[in-house]
mmCIF file of the N, C-alpha and C atoms, coordinates in Angstrom:
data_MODEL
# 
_entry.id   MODEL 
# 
loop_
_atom_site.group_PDB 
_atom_site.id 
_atom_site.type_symbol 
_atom_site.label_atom_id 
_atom_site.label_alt_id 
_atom_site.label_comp_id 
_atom_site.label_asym_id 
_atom_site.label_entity_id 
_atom_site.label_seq_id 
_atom_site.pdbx_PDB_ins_code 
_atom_site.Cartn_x 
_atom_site.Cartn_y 
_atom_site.Cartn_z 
_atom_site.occupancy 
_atom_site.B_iso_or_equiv 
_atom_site.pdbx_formal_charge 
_atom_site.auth_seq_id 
_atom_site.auth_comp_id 
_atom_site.auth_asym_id 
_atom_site.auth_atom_id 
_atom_site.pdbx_PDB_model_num 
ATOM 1   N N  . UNK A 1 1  ? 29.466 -112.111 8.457   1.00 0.00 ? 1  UNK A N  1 
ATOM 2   C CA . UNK A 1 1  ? 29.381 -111.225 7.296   1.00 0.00 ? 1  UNK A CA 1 
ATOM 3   C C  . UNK A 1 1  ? 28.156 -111.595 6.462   1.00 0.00 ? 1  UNK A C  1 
ATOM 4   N N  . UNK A 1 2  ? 27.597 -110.894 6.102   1.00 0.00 ? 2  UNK A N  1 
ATOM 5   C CA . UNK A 1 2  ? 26.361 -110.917 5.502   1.00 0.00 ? 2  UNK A CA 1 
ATOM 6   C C  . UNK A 1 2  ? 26.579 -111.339 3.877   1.00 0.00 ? 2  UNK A C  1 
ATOM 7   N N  . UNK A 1 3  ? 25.617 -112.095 3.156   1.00 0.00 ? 3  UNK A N  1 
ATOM 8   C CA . UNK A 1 3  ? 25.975 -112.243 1.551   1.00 0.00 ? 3  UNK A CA 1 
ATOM 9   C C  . UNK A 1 3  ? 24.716 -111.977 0.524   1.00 0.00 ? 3  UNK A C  1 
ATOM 10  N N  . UNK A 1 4  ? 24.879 -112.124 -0.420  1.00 0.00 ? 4  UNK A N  1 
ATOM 11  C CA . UNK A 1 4  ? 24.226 -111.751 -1.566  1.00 0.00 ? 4  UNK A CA 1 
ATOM 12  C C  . UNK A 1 4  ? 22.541 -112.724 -0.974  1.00 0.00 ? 4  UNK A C  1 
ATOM 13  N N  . UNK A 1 5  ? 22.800 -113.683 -0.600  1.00 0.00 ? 5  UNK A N  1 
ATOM 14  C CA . UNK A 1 5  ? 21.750 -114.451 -0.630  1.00 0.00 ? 5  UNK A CA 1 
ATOM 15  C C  . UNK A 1 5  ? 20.853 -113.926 1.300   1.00 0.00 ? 5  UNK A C  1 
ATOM 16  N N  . UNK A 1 6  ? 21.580 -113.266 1.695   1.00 0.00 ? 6  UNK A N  1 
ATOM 17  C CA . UNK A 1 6  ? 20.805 -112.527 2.985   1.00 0.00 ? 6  UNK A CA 1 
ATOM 18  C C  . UNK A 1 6  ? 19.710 -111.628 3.207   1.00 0.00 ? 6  UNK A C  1 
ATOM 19  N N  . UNK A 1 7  ? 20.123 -111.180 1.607   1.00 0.00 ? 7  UNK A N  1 
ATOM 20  C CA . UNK A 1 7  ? 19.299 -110.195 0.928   1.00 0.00 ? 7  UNK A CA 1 
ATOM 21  C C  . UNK A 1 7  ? 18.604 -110.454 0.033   1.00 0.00 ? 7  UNK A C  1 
ATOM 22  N N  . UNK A 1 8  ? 18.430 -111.381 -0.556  1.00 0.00 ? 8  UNK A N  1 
ATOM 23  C CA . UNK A 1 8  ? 17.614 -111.902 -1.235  1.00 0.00 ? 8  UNK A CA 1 
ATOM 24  C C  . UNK A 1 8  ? 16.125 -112.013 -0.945  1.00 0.00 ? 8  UNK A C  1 
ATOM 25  N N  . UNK A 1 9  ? 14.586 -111.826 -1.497  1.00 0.00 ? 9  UNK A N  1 
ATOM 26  C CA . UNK A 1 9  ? 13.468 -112.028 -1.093  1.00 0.00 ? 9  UNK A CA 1 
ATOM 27  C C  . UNK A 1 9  ? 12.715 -110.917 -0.923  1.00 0.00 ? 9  UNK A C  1 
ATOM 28  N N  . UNK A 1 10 ? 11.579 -110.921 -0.058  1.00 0.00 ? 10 UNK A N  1 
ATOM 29  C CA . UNK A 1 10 ? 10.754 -109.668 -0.472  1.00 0.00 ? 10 UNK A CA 1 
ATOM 30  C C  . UNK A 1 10 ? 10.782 -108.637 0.848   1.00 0.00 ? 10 UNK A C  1 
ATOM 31  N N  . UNK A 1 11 ? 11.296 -107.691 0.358   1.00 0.00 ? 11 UNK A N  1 
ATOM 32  C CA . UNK A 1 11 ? 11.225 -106.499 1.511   1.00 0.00 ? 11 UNK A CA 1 
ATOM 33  C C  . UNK A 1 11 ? 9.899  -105.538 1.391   1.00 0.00 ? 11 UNK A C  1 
ATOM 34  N N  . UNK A 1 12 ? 9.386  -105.382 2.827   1.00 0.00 ? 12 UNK A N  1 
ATOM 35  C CA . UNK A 1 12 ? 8.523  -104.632 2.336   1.00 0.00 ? 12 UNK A CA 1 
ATOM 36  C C  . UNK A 1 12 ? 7.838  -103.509 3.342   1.00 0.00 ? 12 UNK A C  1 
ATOM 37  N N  . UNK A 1 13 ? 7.700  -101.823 3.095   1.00 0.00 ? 13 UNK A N  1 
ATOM 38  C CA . UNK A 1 13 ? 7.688  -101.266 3.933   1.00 0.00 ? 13 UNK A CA 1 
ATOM 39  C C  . UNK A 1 13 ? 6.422  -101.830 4.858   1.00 0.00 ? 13 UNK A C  1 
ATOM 40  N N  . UNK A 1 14 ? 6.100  -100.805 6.231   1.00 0.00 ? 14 UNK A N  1 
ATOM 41  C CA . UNK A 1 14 ? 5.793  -101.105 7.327   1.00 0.00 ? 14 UNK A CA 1 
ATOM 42  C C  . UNK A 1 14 ? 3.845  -100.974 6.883   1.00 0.00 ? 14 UNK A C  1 
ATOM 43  N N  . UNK A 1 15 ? 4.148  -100.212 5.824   1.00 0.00 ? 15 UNK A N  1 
ATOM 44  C CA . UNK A 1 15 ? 2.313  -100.123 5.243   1.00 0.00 ? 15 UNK A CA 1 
ATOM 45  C C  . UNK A 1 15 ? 1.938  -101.120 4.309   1.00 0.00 ? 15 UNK A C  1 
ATOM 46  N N  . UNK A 1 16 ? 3.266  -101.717 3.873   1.00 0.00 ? 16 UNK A N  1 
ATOM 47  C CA . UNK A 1 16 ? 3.113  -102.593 3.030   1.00 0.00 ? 16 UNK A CA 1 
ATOM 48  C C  . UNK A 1 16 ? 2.853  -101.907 1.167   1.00 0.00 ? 16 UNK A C  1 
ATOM 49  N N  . UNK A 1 17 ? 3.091  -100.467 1.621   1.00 0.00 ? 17 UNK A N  1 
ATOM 50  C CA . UNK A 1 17 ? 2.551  -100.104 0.155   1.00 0.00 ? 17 UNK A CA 1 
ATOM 51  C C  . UNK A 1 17 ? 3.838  -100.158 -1.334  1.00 0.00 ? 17 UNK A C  1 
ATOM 52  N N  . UNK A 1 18 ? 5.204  -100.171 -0.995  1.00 0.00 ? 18 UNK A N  1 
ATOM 53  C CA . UNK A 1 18 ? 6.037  -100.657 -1.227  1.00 0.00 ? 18 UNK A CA 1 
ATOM 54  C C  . UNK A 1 18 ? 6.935  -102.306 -1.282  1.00 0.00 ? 18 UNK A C  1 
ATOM 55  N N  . UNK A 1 19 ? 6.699  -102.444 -2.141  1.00 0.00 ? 19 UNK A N  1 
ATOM 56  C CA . UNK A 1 19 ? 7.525  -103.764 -1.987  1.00 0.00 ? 19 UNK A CA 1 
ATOM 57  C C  . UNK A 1 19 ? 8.623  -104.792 -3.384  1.00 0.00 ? 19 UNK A C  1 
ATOM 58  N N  . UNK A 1 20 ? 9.602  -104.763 -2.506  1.00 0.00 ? 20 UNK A N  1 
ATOM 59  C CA . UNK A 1 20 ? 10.804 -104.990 -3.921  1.00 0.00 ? 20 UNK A CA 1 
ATOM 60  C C  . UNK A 1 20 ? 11.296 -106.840 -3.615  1.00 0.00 ? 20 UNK A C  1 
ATOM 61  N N  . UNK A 1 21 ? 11.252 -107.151 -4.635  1.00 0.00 ? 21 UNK A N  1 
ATOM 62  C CA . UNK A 1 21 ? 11.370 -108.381 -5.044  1.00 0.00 ? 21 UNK A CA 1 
ATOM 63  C C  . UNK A 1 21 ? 12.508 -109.004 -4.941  1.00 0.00 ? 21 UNK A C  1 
ATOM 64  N N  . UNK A 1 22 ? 13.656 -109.101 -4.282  1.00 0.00 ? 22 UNK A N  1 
ATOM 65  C CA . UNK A 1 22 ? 14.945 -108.885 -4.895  1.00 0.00 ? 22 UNK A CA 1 
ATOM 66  C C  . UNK A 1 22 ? 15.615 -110.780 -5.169  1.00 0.00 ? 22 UNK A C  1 
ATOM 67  N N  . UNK A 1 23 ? 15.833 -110.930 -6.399  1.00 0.00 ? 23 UNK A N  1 
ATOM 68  C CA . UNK A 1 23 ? 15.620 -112.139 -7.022  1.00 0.00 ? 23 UNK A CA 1 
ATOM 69  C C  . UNK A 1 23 ? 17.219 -112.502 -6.770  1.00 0.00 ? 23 UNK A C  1 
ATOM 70  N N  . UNK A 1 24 ? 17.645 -114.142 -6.663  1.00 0.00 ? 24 UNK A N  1 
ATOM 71  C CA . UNK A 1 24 ? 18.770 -114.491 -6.592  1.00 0.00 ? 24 UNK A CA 1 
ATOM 72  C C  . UNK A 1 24 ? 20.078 -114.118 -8.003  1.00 0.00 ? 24 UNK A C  1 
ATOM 73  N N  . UNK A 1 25 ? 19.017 -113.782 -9.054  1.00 0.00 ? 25 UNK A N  1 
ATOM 74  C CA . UNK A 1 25 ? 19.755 -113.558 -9.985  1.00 0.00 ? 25 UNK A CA 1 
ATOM 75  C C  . UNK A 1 25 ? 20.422 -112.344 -10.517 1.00 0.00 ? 25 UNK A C  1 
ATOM 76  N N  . UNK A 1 26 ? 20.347 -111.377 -9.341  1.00 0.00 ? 26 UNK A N  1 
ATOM 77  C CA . UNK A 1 26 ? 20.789 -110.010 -10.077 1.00 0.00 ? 26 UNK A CA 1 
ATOM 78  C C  . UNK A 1 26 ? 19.348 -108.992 -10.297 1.00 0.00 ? 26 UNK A C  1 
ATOM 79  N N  . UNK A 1 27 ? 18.210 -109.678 -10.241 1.00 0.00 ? 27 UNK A N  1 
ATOM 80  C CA . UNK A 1 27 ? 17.061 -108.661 -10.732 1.00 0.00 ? 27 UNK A CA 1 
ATOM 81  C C  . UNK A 1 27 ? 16.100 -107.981 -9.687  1.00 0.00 ? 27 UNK A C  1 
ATOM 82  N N  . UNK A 1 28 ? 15.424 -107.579 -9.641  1.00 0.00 ? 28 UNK A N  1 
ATOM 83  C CA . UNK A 1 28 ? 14.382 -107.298 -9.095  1.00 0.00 ? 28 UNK A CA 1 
ATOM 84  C C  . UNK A 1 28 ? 13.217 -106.623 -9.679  1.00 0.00 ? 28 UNK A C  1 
ATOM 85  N N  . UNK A 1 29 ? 12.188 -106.882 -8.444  1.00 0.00 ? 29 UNK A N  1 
ATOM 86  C CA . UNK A 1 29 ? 10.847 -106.538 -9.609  1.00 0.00 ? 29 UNK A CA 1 
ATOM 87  C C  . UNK A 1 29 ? 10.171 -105.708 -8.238  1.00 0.00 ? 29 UNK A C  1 
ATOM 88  N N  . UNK A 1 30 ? 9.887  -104.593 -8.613  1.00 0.00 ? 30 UNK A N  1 
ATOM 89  C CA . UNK A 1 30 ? 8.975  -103.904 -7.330  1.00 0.00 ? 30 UNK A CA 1 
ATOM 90  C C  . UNK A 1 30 ? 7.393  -103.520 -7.621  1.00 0.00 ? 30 UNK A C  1 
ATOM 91  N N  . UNK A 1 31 ? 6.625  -103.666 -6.373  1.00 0.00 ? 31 UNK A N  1 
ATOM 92  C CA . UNK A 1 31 ? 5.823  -103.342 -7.065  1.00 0.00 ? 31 UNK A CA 1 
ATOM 93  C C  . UNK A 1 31 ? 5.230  -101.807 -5.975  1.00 0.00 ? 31 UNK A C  1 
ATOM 94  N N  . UNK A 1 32 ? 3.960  -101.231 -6.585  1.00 0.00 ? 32 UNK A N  1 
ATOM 95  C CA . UNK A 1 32 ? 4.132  -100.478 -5.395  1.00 0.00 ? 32 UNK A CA 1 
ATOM 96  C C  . UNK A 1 32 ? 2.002  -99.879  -5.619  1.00 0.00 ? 32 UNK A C  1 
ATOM 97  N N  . UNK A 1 33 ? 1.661  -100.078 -4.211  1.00 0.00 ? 33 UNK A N  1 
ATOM 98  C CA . UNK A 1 33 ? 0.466  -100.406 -4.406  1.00 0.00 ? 33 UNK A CA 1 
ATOM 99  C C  . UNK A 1 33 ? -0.381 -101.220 -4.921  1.00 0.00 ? 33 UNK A C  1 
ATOM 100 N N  . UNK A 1 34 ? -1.333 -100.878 -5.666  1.00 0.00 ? 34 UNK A N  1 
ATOM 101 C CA . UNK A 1 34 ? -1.770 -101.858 -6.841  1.00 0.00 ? 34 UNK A CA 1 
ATOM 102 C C  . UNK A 1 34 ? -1.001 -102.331 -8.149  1.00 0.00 ? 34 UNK A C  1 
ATOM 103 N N  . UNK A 1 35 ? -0.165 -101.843 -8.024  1.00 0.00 ? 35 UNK A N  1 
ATOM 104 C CA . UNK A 1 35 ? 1.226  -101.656 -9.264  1.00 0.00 ? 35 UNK A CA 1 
ATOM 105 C C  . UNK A 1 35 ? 2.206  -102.819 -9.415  1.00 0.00 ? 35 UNK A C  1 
ATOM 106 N N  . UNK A 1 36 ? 1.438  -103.902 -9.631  1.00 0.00 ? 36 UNK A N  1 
ATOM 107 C CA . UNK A 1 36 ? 2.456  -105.202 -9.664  1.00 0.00 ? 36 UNK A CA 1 
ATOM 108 C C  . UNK A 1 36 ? 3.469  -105.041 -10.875 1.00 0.00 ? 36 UNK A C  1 
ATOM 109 N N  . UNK A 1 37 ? 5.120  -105.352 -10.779 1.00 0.00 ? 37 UNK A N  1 
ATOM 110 C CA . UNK A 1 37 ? 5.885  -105.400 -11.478 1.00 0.00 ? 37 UNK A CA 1 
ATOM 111 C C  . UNK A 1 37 ? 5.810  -103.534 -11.855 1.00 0.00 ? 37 UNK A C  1 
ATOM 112 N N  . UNK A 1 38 ? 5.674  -102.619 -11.179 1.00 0.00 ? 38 UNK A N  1 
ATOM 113 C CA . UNK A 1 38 ? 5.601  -101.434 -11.571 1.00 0.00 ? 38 UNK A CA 1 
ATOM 114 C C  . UNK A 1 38 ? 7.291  -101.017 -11.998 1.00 0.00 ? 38 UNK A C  1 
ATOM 115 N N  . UNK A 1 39 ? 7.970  -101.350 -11.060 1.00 0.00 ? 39 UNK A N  1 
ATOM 116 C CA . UNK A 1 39 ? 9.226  -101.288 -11.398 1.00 0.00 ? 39 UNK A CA 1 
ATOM 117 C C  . UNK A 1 39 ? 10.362 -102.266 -11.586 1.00 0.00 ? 39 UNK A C  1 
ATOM 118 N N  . UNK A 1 40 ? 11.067 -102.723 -12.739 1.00 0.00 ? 40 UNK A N  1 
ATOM 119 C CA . UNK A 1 40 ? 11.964 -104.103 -12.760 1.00 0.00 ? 40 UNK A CA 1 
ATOM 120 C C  . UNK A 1 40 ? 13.347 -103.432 -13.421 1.00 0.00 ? 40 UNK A C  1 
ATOM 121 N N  . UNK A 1 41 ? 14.249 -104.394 -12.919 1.00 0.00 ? 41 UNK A N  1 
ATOM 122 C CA . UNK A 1 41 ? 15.494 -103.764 -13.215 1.00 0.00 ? 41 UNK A CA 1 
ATOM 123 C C  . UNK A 1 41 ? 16.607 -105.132 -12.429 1.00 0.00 ? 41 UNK A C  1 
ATOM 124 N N  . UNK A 1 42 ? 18.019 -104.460 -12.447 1.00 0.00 ? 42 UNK A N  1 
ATOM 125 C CA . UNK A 1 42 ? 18.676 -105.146 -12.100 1.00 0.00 ? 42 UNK A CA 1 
ATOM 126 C C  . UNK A 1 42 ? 19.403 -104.276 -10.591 1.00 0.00 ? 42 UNK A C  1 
ATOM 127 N N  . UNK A 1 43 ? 20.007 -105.254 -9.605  1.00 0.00 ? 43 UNK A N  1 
ATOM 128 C CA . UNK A 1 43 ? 20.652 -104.439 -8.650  1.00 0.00 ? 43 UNK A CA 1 
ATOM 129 C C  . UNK A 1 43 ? 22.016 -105.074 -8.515  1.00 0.00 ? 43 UNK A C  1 
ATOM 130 N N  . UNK A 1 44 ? 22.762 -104.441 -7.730  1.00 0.00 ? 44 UNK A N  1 
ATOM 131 C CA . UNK A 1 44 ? 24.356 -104.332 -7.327  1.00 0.00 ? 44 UNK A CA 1 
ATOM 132 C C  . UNK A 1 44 ? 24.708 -104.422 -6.154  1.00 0.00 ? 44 UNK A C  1 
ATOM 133 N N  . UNK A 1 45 ? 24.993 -105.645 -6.016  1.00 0.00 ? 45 UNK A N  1 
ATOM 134 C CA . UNK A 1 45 ? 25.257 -105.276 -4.220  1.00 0.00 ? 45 UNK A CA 1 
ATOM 135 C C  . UNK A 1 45 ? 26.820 -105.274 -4.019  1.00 0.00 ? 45 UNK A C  1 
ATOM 136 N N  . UNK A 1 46 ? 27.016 -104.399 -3.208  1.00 0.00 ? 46 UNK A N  1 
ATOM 137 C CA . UNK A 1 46 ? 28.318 -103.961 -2.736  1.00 0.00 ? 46 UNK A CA 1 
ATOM 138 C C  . UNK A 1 46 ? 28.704 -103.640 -1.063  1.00 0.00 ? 46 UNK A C  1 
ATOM 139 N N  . UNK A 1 47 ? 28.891 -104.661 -0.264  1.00 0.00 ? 47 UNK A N  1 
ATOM 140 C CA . UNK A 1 47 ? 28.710 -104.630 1.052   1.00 0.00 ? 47 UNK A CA 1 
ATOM 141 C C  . UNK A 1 47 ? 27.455 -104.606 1.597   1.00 0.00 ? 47 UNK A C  1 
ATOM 142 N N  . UNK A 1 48 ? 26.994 -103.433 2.374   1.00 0.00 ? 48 UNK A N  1 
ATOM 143 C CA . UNK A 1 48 ? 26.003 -103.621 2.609   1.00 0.00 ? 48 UNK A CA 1 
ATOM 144 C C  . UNK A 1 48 ? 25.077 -102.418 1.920   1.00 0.00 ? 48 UNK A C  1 
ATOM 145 N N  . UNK A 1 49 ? 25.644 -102.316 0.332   1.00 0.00 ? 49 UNK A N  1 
ATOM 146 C CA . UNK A 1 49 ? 24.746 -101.222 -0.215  1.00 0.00 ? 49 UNK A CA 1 
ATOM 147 C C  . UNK A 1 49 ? 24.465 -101.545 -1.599  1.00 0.00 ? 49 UNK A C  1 
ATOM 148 N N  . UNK A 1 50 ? 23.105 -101.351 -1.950  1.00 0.00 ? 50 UNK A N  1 
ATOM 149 C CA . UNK A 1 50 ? 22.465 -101.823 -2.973  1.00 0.00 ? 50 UNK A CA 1 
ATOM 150 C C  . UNK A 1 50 ? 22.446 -100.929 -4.002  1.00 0.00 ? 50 UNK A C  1 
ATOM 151 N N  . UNK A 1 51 ? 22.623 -100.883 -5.119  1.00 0.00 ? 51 UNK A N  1 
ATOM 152 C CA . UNK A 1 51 ? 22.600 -99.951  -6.159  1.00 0.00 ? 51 UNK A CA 1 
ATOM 153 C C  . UNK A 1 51 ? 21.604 -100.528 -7.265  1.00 0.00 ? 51 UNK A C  1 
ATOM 154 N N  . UNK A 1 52 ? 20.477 -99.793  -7.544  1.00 0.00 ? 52 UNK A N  1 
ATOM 155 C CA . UNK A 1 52 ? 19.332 -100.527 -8.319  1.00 0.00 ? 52 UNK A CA 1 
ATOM 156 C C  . UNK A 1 52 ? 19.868 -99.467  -9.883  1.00 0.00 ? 52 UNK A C  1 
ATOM 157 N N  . UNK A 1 53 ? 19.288 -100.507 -11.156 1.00 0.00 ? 53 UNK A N  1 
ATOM 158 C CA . UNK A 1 53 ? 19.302 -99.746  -12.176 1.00 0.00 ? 53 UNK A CA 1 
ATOM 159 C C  . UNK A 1 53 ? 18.010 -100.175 -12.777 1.00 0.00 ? 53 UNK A C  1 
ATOM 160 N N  . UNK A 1 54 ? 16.913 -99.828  -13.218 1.00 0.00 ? 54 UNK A N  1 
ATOM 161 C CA . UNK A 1 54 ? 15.825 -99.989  -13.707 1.00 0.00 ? 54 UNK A CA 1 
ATOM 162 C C  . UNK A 1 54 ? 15.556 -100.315 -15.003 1.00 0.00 ? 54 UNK A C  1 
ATOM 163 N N  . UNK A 1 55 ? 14.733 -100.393 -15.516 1.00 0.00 ? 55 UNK A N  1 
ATOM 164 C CA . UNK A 1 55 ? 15.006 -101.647 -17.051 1.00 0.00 ? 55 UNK A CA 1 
ATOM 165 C C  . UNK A 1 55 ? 14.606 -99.640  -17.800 1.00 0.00 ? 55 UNK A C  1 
ATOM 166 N N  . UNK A 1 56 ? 14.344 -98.851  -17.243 1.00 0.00 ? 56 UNK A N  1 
ATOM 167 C CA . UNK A 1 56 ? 14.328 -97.851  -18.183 1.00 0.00 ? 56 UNK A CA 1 
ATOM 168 C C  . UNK A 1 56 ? 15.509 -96.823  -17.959 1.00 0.00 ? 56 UNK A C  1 
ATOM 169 N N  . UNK A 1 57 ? 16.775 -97.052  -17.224 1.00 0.00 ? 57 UNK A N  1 
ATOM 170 C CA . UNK A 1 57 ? 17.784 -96.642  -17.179 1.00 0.00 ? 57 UNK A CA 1 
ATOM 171 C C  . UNK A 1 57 ? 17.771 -95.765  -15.840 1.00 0.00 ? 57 UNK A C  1 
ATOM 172 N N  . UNK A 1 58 ? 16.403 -95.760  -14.863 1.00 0.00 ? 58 UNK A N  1 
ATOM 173 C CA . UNK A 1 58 ? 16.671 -95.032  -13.474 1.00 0.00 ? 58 UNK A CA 1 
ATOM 174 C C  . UNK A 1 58 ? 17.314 -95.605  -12.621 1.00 0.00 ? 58 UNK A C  1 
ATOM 175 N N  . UNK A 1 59 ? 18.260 -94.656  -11.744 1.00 0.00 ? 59 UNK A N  1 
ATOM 176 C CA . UNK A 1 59 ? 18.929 -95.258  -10.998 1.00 0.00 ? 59 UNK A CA 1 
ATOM 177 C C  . UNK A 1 59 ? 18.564 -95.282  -9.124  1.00 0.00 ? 59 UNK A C  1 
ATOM 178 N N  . UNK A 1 60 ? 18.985 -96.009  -8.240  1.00 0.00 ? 60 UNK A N  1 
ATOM 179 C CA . UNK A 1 60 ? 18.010 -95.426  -7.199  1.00 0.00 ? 60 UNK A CA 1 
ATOM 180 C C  . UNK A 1 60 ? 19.778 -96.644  -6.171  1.00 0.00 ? 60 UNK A C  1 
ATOM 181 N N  . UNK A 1 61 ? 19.661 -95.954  -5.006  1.00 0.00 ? 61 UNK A N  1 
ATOM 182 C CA . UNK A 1 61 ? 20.637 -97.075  -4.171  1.00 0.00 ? 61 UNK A CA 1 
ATOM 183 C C  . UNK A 1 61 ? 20.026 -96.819  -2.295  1.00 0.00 ? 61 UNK A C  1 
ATOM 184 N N  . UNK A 1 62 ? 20.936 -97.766  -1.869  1.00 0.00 ? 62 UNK A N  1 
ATOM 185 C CA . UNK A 1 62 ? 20.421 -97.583  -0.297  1.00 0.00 ? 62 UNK A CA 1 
ATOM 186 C C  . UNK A 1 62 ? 21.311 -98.621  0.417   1.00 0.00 ? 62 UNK A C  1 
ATOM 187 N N  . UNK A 1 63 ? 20.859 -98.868  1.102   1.00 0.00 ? 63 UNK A N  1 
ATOM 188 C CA . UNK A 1 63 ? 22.097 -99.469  2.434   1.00 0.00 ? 63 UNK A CA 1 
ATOM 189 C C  . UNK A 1 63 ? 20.628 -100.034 3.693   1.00 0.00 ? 63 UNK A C  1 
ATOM 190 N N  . UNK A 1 64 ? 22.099 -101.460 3.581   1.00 0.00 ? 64 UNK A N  1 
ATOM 191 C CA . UNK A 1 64 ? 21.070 -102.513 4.798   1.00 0.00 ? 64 UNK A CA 1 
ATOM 192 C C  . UNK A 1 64 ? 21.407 -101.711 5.859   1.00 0.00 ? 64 UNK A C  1 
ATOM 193 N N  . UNK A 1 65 ? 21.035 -101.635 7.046   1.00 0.00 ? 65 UNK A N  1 
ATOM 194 C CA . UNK A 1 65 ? 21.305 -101.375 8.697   1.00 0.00 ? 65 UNK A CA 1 
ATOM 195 C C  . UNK A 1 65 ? 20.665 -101.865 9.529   1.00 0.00 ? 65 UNK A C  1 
ATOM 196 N N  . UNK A 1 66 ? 21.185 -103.014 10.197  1.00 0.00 ? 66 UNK A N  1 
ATOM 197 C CA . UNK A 1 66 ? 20.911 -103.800 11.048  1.00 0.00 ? 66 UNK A CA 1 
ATOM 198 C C  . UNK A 1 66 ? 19.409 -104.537 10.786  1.00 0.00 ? 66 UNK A C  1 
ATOM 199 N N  . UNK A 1 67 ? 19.247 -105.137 9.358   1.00 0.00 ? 67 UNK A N  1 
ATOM 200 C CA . UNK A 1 67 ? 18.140 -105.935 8.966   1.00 0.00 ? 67 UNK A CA 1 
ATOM 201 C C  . UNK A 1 67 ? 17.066 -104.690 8.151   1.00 0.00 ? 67 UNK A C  1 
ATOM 202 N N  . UNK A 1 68 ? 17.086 -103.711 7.989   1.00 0.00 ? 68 UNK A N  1 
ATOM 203 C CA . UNK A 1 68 ? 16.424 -103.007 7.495   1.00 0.00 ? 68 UNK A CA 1 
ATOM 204 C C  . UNK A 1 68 ? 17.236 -102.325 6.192   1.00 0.00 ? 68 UNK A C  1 
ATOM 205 N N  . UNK A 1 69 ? 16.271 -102.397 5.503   1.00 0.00 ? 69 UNK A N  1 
ATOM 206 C CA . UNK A 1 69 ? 16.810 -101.605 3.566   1.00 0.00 ? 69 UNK A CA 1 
ATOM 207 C C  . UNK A 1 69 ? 16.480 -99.664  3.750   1.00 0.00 ? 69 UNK A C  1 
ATOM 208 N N  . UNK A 1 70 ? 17.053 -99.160  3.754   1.00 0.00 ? 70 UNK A N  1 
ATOM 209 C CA . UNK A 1 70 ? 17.332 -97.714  4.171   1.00 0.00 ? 70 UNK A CA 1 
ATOM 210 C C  . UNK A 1 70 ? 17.417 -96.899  2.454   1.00 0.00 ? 70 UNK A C  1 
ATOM 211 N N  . UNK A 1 71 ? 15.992 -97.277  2.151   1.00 0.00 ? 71 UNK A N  1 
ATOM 212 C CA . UNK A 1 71 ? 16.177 -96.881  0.196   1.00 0.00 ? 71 UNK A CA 1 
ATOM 213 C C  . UNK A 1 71 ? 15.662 -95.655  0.037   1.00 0.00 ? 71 UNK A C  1 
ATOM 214 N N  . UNK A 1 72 ? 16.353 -94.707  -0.151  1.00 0.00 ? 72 UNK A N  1 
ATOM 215 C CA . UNK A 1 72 ? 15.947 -93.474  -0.558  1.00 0.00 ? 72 UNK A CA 1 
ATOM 216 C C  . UNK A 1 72 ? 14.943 -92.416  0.467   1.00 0.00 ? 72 UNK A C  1 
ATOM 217 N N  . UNK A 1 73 ? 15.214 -92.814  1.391   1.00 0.00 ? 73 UNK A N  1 
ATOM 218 C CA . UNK A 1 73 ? 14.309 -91.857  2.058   1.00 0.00 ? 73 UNK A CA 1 
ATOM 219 C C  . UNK A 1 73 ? 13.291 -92.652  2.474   1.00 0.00 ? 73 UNK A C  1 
ATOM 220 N N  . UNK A 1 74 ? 13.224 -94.345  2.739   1.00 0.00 ? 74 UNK A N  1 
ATOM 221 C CA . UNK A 1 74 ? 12.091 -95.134  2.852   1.00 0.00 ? 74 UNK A CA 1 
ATOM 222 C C  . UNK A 1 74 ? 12.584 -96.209  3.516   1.00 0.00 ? 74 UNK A C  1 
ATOM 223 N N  . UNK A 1 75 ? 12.418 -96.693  4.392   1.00 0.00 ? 75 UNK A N  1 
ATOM 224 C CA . UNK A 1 75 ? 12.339 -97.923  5.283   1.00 0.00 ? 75 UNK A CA 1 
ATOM 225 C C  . UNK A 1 75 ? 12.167 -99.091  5.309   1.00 0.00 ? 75 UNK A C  1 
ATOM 226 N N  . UNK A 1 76 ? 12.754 -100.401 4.767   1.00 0.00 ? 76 UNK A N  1 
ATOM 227 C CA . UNK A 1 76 ? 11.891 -101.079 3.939   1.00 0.00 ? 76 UNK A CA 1 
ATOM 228 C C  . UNK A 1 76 ? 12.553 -102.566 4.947   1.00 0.00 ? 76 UNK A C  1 
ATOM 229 N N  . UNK A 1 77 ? 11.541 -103.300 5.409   1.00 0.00 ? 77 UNK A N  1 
ATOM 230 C CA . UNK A 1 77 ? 11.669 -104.565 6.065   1.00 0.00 ? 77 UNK A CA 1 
ATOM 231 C C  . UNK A 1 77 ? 11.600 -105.693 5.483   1.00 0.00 ? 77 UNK A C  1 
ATOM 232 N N  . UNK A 1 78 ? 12.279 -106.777 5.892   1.00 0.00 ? 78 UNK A N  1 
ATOM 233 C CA . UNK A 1 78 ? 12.317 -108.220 5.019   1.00 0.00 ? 78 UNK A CA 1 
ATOM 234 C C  . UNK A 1 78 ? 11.261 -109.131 5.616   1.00 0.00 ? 78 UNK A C  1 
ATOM 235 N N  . UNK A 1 79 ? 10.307 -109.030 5.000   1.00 0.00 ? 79 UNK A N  1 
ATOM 236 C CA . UNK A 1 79 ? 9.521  -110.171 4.917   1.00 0.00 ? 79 UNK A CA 1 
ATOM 237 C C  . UNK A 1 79 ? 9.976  -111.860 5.520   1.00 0.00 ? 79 UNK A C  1 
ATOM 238 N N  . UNK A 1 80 ? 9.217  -112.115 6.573   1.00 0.00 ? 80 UNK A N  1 
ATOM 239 C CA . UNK A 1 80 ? 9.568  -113.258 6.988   1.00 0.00 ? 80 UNK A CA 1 
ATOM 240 C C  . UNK A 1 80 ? 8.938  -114.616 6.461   1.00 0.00 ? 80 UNK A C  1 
# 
C-alpha cells in the first residue's frame, strides 16, 4: 500500500515544463516554466488521489496510476 511519504518530492511532466513540489508537510509549491513558486498551496491525500487547494483558494485534484500523477488533463512523473 502506498503512503503519504511515496508521494512526496518533485513530479515533473515529460517536457519538464510543469513541476509540483509536493512537501512532507501538507504543502506544495509548483512551478511552471520560468515561474518558480508560481503556484503554492496545500494538498490532501486520500488513497491514491490528491486534492490540491491553492494559497488563493483554487482548487485542482488527480490520481496516482501506477507511478504516474494523472492531474487534470496532464501527466506528471516523479523525479528520480
Amino acid at each position: 500500500m502506498e503512503t503519504k511519504t511515496d508521494y512526496t518530492g518533485m513530479w515533473v511532466t515529460k517536457d519538464g515544463y510543469i513541476r509540483h513540489n509536493l512537501l512532507p508537510n501538507g504543502r506544495y509549491d509548483e512551478a511552471r516554466g520560468d515561474r518558480k513558486s508560481a503556484y503554492q498551496g496545500r494538498y490532501i491525500l486520500t488513497g491514491n488521489h490528491i486534492d490540491y487547494v491553492d494559497d488563493t483558494g483554487f482548487t485542482a485534484d488527480g490520481d496516482f496510476r501506477d507511478g504516474v500523477l494523472h492531474y487534470e488533463g496532464t501527466l506528471v512523473c516523479k523525479e528520480l
